[in-house]
C-alpha positions as CSV (number, residue, x, y, z in Angstrom):
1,X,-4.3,-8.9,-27.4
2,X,-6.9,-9.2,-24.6
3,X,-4.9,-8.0,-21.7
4,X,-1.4,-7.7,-21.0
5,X,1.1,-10.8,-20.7
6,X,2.7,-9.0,-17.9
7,X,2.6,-6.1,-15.2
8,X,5.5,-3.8,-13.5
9,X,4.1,-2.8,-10.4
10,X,6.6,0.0,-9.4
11,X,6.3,1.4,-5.4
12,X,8.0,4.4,-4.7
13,X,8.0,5.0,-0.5
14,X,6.4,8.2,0.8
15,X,6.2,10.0,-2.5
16,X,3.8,12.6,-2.1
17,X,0.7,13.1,-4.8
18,X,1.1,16.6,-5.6
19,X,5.2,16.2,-6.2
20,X,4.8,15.2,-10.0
21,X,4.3,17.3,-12.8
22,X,1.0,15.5,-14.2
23,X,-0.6,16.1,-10.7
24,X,0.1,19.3,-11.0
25,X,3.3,20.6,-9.6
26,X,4.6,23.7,-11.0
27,X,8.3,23.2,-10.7
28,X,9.4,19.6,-10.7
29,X,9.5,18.5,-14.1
30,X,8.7,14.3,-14.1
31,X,8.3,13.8,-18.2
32,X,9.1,10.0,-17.6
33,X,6.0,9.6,-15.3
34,X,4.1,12.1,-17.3
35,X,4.5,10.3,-20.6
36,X,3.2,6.7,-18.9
37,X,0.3,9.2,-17.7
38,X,-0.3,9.9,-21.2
39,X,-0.6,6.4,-22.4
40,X,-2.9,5.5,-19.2
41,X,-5.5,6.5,-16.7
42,X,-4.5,8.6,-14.4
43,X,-6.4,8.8,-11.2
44,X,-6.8,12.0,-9.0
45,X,-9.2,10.0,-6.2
46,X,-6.6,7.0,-5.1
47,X,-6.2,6.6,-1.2
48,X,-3.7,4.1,0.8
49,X,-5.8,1.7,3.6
50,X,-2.8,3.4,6.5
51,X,-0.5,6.0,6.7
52,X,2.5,3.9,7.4
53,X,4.7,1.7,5.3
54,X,4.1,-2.0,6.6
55,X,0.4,-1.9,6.9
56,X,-0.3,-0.2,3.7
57,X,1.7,-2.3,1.9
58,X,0.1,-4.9,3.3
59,X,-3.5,-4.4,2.6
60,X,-1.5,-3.6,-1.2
61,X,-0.6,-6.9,-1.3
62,X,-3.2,-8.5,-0.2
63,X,-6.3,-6.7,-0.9
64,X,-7.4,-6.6,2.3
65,X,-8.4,-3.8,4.8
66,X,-6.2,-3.8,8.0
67,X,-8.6,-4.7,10.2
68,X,-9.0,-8.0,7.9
69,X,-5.1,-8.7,7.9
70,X,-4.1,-7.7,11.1
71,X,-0.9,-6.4,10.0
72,X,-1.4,-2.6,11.4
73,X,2.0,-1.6,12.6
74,X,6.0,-1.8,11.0
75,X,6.9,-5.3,12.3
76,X,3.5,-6.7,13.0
77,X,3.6,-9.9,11.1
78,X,1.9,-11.3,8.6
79,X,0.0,-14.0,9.8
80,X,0.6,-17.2,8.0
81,X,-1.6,-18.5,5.2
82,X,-2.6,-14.8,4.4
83,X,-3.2,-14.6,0.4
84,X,-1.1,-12.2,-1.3
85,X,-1.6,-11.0,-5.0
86,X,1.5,-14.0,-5.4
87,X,-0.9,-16.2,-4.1
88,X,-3.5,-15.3,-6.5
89,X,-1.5,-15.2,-9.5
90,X,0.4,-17.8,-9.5
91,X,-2.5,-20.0,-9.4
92,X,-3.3,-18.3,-13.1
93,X,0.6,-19.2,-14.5
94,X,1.5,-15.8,-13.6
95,X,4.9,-15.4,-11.4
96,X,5.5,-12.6,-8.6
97,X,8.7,-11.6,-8.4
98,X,9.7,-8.9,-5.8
99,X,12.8,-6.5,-6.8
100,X,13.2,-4.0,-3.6
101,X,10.9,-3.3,-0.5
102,X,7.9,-4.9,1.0
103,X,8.3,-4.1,5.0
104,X,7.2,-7.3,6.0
105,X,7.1,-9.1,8.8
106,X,7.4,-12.8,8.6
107,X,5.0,-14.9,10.9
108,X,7.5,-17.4,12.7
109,X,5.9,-18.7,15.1
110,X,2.9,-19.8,12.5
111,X,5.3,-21.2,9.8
112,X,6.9,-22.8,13.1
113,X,3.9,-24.3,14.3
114,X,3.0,-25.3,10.5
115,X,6.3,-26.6,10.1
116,X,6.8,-24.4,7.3
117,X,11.0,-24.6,6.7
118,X,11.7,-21.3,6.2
119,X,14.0,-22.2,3.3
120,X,11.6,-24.3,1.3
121,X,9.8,-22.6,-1.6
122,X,6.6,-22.0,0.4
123,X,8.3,-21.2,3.1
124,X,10.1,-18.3,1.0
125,X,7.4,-17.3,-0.1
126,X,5.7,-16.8,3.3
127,X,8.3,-14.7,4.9
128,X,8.2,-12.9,1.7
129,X,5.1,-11.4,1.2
130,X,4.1,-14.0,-1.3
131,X,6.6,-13.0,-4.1
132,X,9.7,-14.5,-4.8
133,X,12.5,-12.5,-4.1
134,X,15.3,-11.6,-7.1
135,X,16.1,-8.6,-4.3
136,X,14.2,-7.9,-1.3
137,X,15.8,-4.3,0.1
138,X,13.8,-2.6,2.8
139,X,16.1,0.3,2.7
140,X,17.0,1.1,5.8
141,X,20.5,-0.7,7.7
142,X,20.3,2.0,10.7
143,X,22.5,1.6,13.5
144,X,20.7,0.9,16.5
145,X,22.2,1.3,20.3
146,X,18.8,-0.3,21.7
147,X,20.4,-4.0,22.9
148,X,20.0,-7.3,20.8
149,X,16.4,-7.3,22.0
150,X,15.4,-4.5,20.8
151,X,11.6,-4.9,19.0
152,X,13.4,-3.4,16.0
153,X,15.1,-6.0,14.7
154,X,15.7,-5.8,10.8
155,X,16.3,-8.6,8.7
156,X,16.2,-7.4,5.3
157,X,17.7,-4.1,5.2
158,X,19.8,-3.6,2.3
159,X,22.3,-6.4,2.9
160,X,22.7,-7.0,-0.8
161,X,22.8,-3.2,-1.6
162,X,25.9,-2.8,1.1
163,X,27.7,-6.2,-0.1
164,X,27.4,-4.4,-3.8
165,X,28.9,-0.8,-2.4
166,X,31.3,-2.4,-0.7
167,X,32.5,-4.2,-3.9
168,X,32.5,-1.1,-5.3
169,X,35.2,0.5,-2.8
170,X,33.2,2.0,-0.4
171,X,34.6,0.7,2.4
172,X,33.4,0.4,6.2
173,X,30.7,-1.6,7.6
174,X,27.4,-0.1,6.6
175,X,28.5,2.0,3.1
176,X,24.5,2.6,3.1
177,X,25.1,4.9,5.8
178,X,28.2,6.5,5.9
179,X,28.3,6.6,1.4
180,X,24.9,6.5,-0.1
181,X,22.8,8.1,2.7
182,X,25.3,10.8,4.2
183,X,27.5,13.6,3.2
184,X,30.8,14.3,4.2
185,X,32.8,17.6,5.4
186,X,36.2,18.7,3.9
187,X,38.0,16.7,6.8
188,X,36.4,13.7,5.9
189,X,33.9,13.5,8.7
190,X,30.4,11.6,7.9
191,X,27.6,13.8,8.0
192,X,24.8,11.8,8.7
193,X,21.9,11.8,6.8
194,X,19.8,10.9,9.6
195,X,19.8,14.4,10.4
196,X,17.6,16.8,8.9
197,X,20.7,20.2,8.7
198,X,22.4,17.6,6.2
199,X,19.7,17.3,3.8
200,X,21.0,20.2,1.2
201,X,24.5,18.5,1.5
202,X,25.5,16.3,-1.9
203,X,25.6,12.0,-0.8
204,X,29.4,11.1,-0.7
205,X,28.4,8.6,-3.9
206,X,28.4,8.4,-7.3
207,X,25.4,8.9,-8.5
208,X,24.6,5.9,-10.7
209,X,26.0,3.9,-7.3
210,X,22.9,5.1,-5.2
211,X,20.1,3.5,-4.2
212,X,17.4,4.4,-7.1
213,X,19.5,3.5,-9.7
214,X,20.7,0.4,-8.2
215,X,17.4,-1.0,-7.9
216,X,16.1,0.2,-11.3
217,X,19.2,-1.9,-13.0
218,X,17.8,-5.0,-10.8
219,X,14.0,-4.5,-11.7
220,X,16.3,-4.5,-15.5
221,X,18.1,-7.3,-14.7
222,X,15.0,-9.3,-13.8
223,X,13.1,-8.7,-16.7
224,X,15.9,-9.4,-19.0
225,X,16.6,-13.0,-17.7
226,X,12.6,-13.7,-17.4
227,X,11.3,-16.4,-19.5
228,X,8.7,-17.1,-21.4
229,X,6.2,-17.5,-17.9
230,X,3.7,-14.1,-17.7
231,X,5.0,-12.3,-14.8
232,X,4.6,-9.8,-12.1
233,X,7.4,-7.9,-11.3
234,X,6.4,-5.9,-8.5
235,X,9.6,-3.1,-8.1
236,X,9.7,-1.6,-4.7
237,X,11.6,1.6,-4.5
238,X,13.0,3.0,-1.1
239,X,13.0,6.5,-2.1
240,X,11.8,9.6,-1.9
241,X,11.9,8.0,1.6
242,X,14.2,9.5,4.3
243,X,17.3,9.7,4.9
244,X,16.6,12.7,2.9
245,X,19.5,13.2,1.0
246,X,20.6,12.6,-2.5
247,X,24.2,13.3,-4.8
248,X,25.0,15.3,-7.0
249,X,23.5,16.6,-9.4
250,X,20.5,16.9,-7.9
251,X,21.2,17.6,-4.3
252,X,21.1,21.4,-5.6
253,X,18.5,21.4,-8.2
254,X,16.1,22.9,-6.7
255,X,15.4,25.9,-3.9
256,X,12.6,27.4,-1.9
257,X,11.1,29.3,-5.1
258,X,10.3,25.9,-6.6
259,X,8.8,24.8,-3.5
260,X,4.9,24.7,-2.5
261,X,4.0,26.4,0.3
262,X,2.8,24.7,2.9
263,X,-0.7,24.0,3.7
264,X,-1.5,24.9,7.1
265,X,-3.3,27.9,9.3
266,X,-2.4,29.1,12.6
267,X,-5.8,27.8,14.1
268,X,-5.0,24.2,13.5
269,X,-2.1,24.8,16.0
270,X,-4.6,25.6,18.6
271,X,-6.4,22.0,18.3
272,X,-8.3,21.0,21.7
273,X,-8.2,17.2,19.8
274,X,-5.8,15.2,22.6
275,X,-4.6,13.5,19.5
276,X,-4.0,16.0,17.2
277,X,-2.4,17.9,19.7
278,X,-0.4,15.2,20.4
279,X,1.0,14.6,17.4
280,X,2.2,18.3,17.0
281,X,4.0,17.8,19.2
282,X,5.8,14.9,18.4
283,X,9.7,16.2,17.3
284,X,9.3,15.5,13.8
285,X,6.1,17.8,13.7
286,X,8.1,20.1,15.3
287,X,11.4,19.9,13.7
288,X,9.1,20.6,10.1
289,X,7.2,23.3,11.5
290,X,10.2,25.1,11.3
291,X,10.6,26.7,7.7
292,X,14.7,26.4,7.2
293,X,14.5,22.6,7.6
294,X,11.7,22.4,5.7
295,X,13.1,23.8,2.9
296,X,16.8,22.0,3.4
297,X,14.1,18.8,3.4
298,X,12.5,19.8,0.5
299,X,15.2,20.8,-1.5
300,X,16.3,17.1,-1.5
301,X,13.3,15.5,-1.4
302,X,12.5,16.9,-5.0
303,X,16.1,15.9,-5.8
304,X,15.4,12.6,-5.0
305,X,11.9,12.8,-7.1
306,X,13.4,13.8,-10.0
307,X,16.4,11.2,-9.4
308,X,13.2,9.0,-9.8
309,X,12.0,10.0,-13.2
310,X,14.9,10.5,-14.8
311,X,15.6,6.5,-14.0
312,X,11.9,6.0,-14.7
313,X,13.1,7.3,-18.0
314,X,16.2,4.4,-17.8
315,X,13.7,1.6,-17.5
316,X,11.1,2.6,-20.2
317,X,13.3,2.9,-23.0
318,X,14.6,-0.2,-22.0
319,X,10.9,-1.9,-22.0
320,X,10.8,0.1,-25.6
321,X,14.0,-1.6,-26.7
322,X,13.0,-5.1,-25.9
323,X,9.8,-4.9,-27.0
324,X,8.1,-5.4,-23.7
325,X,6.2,-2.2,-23.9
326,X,4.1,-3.4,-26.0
327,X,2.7,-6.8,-23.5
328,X,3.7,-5.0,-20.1
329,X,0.9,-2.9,-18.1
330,X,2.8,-0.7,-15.9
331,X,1.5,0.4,-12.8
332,X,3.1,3.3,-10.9
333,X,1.8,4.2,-6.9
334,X,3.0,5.3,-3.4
335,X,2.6,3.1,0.4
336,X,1.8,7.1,1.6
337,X,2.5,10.9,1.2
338,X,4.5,13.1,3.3
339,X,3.2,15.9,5.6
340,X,6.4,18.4,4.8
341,X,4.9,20.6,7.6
342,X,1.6,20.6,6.0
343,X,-1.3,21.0,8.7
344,X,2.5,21.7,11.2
345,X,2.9,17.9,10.7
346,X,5.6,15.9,9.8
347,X,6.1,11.9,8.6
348,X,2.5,10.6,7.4
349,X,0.9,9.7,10.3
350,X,-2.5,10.9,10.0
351,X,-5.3,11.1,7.6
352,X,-5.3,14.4,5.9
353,X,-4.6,13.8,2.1
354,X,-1.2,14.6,2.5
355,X,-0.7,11.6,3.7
356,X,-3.5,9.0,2.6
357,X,-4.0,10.7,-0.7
358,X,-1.4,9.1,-3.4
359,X,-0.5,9.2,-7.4
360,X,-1.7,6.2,-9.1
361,X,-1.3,5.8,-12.5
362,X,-2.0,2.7,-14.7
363,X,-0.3,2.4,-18.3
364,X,-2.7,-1.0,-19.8
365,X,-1.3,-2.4,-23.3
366,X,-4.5,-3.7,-24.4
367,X,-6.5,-2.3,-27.2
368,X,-9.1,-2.6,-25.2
369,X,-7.7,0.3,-23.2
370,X,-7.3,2.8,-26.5
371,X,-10.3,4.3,-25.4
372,X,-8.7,5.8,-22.3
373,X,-5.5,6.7,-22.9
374,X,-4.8,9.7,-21.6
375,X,-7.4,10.6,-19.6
376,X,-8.2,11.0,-15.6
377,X,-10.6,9.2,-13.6
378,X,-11.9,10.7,-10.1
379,X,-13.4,7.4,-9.4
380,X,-12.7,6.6,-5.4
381,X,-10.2,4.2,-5.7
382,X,-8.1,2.3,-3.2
383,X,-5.3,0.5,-2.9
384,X,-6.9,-3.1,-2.2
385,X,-7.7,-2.3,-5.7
386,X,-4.9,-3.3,-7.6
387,X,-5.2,-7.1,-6.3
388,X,-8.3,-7.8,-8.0
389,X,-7.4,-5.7,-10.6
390,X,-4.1,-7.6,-12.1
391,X,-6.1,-11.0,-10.6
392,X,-8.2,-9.8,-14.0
393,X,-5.7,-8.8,-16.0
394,X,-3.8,-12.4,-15.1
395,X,-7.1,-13.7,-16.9
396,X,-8.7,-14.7,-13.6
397,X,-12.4,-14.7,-12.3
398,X,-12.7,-12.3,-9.9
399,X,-16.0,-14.5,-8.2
400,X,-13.1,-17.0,-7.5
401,X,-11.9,-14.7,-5.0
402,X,-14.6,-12.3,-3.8
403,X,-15.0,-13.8,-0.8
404,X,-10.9,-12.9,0.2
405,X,-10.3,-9.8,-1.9
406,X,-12.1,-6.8,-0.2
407,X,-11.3,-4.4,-3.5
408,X,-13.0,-3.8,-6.9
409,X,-10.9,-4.5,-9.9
410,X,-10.1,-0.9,-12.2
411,X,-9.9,-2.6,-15.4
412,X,-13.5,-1.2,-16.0
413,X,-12.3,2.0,-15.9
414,X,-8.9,1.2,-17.4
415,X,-11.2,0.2,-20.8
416,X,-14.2,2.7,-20.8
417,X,-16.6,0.0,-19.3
418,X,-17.6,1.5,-16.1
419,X,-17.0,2.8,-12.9
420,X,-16.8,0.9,-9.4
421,X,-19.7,1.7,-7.2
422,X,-17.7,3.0,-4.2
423,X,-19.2,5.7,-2.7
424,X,-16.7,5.8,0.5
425,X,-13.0,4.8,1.3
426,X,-11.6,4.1,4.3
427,X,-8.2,4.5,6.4
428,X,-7.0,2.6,9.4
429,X,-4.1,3.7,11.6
430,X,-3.1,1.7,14.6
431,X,-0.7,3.6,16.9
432,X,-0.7,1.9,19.8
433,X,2.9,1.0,19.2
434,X,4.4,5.1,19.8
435,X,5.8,7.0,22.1
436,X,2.0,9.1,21.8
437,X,0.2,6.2,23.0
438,X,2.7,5.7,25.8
439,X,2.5,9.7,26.7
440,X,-1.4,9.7,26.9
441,X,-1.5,6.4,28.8
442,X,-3.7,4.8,26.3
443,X,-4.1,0.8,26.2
444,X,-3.1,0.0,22.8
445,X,-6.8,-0.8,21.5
446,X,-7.7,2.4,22.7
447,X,-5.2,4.0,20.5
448,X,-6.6,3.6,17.0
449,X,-8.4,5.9,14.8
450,X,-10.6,5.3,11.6
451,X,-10.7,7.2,8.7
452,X,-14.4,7.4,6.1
453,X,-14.2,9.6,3.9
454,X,-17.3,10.1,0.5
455,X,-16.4,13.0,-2.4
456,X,-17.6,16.2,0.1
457,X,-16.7,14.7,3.8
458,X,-13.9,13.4,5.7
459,X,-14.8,11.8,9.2
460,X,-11.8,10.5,11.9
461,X,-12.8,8.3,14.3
462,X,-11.3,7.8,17.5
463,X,-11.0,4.7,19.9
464,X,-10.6,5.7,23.3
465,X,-13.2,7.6,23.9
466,X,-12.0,10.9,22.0
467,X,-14.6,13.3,19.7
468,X,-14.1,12.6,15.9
469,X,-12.9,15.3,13.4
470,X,-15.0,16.2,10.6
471,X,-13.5,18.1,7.3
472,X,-15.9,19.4,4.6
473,X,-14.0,18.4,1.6
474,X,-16.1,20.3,-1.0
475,X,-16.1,23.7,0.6
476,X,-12.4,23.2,2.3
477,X,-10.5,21.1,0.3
478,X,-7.1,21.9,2.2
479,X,-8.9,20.3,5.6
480,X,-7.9,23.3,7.7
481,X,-11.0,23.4,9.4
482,X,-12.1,20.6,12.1
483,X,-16.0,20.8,12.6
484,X,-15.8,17.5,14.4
485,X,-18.0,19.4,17.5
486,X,-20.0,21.5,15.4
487,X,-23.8,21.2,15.9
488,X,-24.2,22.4,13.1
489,X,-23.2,19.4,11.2
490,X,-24.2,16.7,13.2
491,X,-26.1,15.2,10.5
492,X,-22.8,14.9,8.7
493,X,-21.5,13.0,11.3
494,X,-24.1,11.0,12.2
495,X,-24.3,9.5,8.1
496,X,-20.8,9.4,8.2
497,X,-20.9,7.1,10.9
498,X,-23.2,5.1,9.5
499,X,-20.7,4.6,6.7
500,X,-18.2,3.4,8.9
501,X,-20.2,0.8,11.0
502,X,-21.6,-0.7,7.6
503,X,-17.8,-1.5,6.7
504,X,-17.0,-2.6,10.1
505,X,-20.2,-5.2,10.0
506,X,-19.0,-6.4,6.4
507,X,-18.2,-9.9,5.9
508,X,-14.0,-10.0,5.8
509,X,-13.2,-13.1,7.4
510,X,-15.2,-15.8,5.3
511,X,-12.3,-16.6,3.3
512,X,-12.3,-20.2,2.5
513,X,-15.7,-20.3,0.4
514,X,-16.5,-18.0,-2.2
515,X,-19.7,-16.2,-2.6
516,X,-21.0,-17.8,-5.3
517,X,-20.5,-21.2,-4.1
518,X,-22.4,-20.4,-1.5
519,X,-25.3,-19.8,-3.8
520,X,-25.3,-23.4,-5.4
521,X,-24.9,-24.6,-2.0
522,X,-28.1,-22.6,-1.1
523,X,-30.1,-24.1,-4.6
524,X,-29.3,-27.5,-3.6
525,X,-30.6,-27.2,0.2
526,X,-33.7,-27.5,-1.1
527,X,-35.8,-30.0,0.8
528,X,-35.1,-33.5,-0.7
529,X,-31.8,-32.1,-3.0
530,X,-29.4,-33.7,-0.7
531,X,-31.1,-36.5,1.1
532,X,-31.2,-34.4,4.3
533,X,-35.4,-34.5,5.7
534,X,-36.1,-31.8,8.1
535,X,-39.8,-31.2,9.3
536,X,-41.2,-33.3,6.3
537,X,-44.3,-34.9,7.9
538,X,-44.7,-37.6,4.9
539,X,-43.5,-38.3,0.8
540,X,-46.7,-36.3,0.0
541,X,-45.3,-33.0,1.1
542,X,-42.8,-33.1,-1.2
543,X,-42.6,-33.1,-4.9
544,X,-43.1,-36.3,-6.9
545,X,-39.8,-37.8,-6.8
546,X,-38.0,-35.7,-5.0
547,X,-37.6,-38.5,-2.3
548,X,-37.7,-41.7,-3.9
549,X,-34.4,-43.0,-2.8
550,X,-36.2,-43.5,0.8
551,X,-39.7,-45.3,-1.1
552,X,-40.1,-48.9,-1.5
553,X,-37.3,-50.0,0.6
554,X,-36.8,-53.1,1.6
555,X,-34.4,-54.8,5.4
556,X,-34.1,-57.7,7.1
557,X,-36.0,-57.3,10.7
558,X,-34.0,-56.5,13.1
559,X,-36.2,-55.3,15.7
560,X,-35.7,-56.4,19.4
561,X,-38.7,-58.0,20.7
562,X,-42.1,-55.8,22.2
């Protein structure tokens, strides 16, 4: 075959790059994801656009920077009429079909102002991130004590996944909560999941009941009842996102000498960066500096990974079974990492590669792809990739959309052909939306910061009028040391910033007409193509015929009288 019918794009949420066994861990076992790494590329070089869900997903979906979709925070909408790879595909006869998380935002007020009915297909599929939705699950039904106004309002947080625990006699309001995210003490009290002490303690749920497997039987239960239509099935996992907490078995599986250490020095604590600084001292960079809860967080955070390959194990043999292995790419990636107390940080906020830096891995059917099986690519790759990547794969033209997707499709790499020409990625995080921007009395465009980073350097821009922070990737490849005020390295900085405000001069918002209609447009501007005569003193200036439409004419005099 020439490419794949289909593709399984499968999410997980915050799963760090170095937590697998084919990246490299030395503890955590993951021969499920291992064994689609041996039948693919994996690459060792993949970065996210921002280190938070919504807008990482987003430039995911789209193939767009953040500064192109505007989407930078959790809750920031879409804005209407932005493509998503559904977009795309569908115009080839491919569906996109979402089974678990996106994090996004509808656009209301657009689709209101469109008169887009929410409940009509395109509608849908607007306030769905372009898919169509078999189970859209953000994951999270927290509780909130904030007043119905509260900016946090979630409509799509695991209202199906409740309605099925509570079928299943888990009884209460929010069984997310109180079953498949918390444990519970031998008097029957709920020990919340939310907090970290609880994280060793087993879920109060069967284990094929929790969230992982739940959604793995739906991304099954979609592909059994798919037609003959190619499809996407793009399956969205919540975990190894917190609450960190998991059941039995694996809640125990694993204990501080299967743990890496973390990556950090004592000097980074003593950062004159206002930001940095800042965000040390945030309580979740606190709470993880702390090495008990770190290791209480750990121990189920690897639970929960290995939760995830052993399903991951679950859904392949069923892809074996039917048959589908054989016409299916799979695709396997994270929205972000997980600090873990790395650098004394916790969450993902920031652009060490901790955070940014993520597994991909692409399994391709085609024989085209024999070549590569197997093997590792440390090609620069981002996330905006995989847009114009299954846009190929889906049998499109990728000058069709050039002008709107701002990636570079892998299926070069994926069959031996070539590498993309990237030389620099970049990373965008918005936080004018925290309590940190509120605490250093920052106006929320002051409070963004830019990430370039090439093979050897790493440069953070600040907004705001802050220094940046410069790591030397080749000689400190843990980013311990800042040398963002270094005179030394001032040249490093200065061609680092001239990486930066080469992307922030591209062309992102010419999306209606494509580059290479432009150029035809451009060949038939030629004096006398069109019929449009500017500064042509007479027909002999031009070519033989070019203007004979205006020769030899004759009218009816019409002129007033001289």
């Amino acid at each position: 075959m020439a490419n794949a019918k289909n593709i399984l794009f499968i999410m997980f949420d915050q799963l760090r790059w170095d937590y697998l066994s084919c990246y490299g861990h030395p503890h955590l076992q993951t021969p499920n994801i291992d064994r689609i790494a041996s039948m693919g590329v994996r690459f060792t070089n993949a970065r996210i656009q921002s280190p938070l869900c919504g807008p990482s997903r987003m430039s995911t979906y789209t193939g767009r920077y953040v500064h192109s979709h505007g989407a930078a925070w959790n809750g920031y909408p879409l804005r209407v009429g932005e493509m998503t790879m559904g977009d795309h595909l569908r115009k080839l006869g491919m569906d996109a079909v979402l089974v678990g998380k996106t994090h996004m935002q509808a656009d209301a007020e657009g689709m209101q102002r469109l008169g887009l009915e929410p409940d009509s297909i395109i509608g849908a599929r607007q306030a769905e991130c372009g898919f169509d939705a078999f189970e859209r699950d953000d994951g999270l039904a927290f509780e909130s004590n904030a007043g119905p106004n509260s900016p946090f309002v979630e409509t799509h947080s695991a209202a199906k996944y409740n309605t099925y625990l509570k079928a299943k006699g888990y009884d209460g309001e929010n069984p997310w909560h109180d079953y498949a995210n918390s444990g519970l003490d031998d008097d029957g009290n709920v020990l919340s999941g939310w907090f970290l002490k609880y994280s060793d303690q087993p879920a109060n749920i069967a284990e094929e009941d929790s969230e992982t497997p739940y959604m793995t039987r739906r991304g099954i239960e979609f592909i059994e009842q798919a037609g003959d239509t190619p499809w996407l099935c793009h399956l969205s996992l919540i975990k190894p996102h917190w609450p960190y907490i998991v059941p039995a078995p694996y809640h125990d599986m694993y204990g501080p000498e299967h743990m890496l250490a973390p990556v950090r020095s004592d000097a980074e604590k003593q950062t004159d960066h206002p930001v940095l600084a800042g965000l040390l001292q945030w309580m979740v960079s606190r709470t993880f500096a702390r090495d008990d809860v770190r290791e209480k967080v750990l121990q189920a955070y690897m639970g929960l990974i290995k939760q995830i390959d052993d399903q991951m194990g679950v859904l392949f043999k069923f892809l074996e079974d039917t048959g589908r292995m054989e016409d299916t790419m799979i695709v396997l990636n994270s929205d972000h990492g997980d600090y873990m107390g790395d650098h004394w940080l916790g969450e993902k906020m920031f652009f060490h590669d901790t955070s940014v830096k993520v597994p991909l891995i692409i399994y391709d059917p085609s024989s085209k792809a024999d070549a590569t099986r197997g093997t590792t690519s440390d090609a620069l790759v981002e996330m905006i990739d995989l847009a114009p990547t299954f846009y190929e794969v889906a049998g499109g033209d990728a000058s069709d959309v050039d002008h709107i997707l701002e990636g570079q499709s892998l299926v070069p790499i994926l069959h031996g052909t070539g590498n993309p020409d990237r030389e620099v990625s970049f990373c965008e995080y918005d936080f004018g939306h925290t309590p940190q921007a509120e605490a250093m009395k920052l106006a929320p465009n002051d409070a963004r910061m830019f990430m370039v980073a090439t093979r050897d350097w790493k440069l953070i821009h600040f907004e705001g009028g802050f220094r940046p922070i410069l790591f030397d990737l080749a000689n400190d490849p843990n980013e311990l040391v800042d040398l963002g005020k270094s005179p030394d390295h001032a040249e490093h900085i200065e061609a680092m910033y001239a990486h930066l405000h080469a992307w922030a001069l591209r062309n992102s918002q010419r999306v209606t007409v494509p580059t290479k209609r432009i150029l035809l447009r451009r060949k038939n501007m030629e004096i006398g193509k069109v019929g449009i005569l500017i500064g042509v003193n007479g027909p002999e200036d031009l070519p033989p015929g070019a203007v004979d439409q205006y020769i030899g004419r004759k009218a009816v005099d019409k002129r007033a009288p001289t």
